[in-house]
Phi, psi and omega in degrees: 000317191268344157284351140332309186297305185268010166285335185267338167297337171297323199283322159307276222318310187292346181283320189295304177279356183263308176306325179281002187282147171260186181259341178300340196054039183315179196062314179243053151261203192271163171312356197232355167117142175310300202250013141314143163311148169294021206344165169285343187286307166330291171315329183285325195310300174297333171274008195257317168295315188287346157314285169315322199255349194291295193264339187303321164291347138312348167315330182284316188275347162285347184271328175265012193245299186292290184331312187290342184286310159314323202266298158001296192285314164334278180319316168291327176334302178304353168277211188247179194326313194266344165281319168338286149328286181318324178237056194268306158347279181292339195274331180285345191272274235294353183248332167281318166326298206286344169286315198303329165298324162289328184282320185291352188277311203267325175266019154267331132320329264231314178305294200282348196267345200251345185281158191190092202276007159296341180347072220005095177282290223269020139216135204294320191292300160329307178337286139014271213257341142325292222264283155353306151309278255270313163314303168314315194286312212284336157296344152297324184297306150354262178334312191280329212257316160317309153317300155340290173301330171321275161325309194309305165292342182295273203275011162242029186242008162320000000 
């Protein structure tokens, strides 16, 4: 009986919330609003989130490309001297991986903990010129974090 009870109470709960979704996304539009005008400050604003937004799901598989990279690395440790030698190769790649991946890893923590997107709203020429550095970093952080995978899929899929 009472597991009845919460079954069905889960099943209100998921309907209620599938009913309840909107279509505005409030929160992740631009500064102006879904049906608002743009600024070019708005528009920088949004190219600076889509950057961002481009690679923040891939954070899980950079975290799980290095662990599997690591488990890789282990695993030659274990062998006996001369496949050791013998996988001297793979043991240096398989180690540059594991930096490249960690550093993309620190720097996109490294991004998101320094962005500060309220950053002087109340002058635009400052905003500006914030949200621009601020575009620049985070495309590097990209790059690194894209690369990373890159490799990544290059040598563990050996």
């Amino acid at each position: 009986m009472i597991r009845i009870f919460f079954i069905s109470l889960l099943t209100a709960s998921v309907l209620l919330a599938c009913n309840n979704h909107k279509d505005d996304h409030s929160g992740h539009e631009g500064m102006a609003g879904k049906d608002g005008p743009k600024t070019a400050l708005d528009s920088l604003f949004d190219a600076v989130m889509e950057e961002h937004n481009v690679v923040m799901p891939k954070m899980g598989k950079v975290k799980g490309a290095r662990a599997q990279a690591q488990a890789m690395l282990d695993s030659l440790a274990k062998l006996p001297a001369k496949a050791q030698t013998a996988s001297a190769g793979l043991k240096t790649q398989l180690e540059s991986l594991i930096n490249d991946l960690s550093n993309a890893d620190i720097e996109m923590d490294n991004w998101m903990t320094k962005f500060n997107m309220d950053s002087a709203l109340d002058n635009a020429e400052l905003r500006m010129k914030y949200l621009l550095d601020e575009k620049v970093k985070v495309g590097k952080v990209k790059d690194a974090i894209l690369n990373s995978l890159a490799k990544a899929d290059s040598l563990l899929k050996k």
